[in-house]
C-alpha positions in Angstrom: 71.4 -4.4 123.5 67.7 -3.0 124.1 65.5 -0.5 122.5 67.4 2.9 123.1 63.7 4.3 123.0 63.4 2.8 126.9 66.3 5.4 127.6 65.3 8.5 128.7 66.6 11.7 126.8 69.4 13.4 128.6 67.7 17.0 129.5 70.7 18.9 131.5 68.1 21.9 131.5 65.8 20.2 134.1 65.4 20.9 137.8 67.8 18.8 138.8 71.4 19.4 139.0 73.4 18.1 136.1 75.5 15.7 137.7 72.4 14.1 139.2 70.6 14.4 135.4 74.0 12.5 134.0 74.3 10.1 137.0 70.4 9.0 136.3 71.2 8.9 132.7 73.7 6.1 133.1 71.7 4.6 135.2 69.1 4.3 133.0 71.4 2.9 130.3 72.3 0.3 132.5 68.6 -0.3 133.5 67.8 -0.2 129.9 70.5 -3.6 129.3 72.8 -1.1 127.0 75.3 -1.5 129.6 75.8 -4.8 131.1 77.3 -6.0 134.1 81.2 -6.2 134.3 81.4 -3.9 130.6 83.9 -0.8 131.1 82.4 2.4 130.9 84.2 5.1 128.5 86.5 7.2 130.4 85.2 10.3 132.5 86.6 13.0 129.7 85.0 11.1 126.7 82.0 10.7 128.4 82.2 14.2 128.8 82.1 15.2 125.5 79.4 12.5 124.9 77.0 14.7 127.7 78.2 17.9 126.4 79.4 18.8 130.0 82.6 19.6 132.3 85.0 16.9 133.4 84.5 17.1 137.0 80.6 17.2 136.1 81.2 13.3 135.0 83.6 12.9 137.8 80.9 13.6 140.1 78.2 11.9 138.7 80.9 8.8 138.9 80.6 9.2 142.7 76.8 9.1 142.7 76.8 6.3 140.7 79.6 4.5 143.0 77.2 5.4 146.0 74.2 3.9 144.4 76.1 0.2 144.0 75.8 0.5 139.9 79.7 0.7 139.1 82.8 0.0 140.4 86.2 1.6 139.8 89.3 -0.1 139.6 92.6 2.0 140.1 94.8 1.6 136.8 92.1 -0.5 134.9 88.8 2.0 134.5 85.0 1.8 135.7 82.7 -0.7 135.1 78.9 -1.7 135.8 78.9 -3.8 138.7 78.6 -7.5 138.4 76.2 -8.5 140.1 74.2 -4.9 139.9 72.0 -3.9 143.4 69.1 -6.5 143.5 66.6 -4.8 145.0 66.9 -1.8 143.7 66.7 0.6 146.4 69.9 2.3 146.1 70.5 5.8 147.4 69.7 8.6 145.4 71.3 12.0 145.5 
């Protein structure tokens, strides 16, 4: 695991909408090495009590982050960080 400090602070107040501000917040732990490839995220309602936001609010940023390349979800088994993660880093944002 990495410095947390490298992670930004989850700020659901900001301009952006808070699906995008949780989406960019995983990404950023996964950026930051505190999620690896191939490790299974917590599921959707725990992480939703860990951002202090609605279900379908994690749901959604779930989709951003499938979009983006950065996690992969497996019917039955739960989501994980992709293995390999996007290379080049240009991966769509919302």
């Amino acid at each position: 695991m990495t410095d947390s400090g490298q992670i930004p602070e989850f700020d659901p107040q900001g301009p952006q909408l808070v699906y995008v501000a949780v989406a960019d917040h995983i990404a950023a732990r996964i950026a930051a090495g505190e999620l690896v490839p191939g490790a299974r995220l917590p599921a959707e309602r725990d992480l939703a009590v860990e951002y202090g936001v609605a279900y379908l609010t994690v749901r959604r940023a779930a989709g951003v982050l499938r979009e983006r390349g950065l996690i992969v979800t497996v019917h039955g088994k739960g989501t994980f960080v992709a293995d390999p993660l996007p290379a080049d880093g240009s991966t769509p944002r919302a």
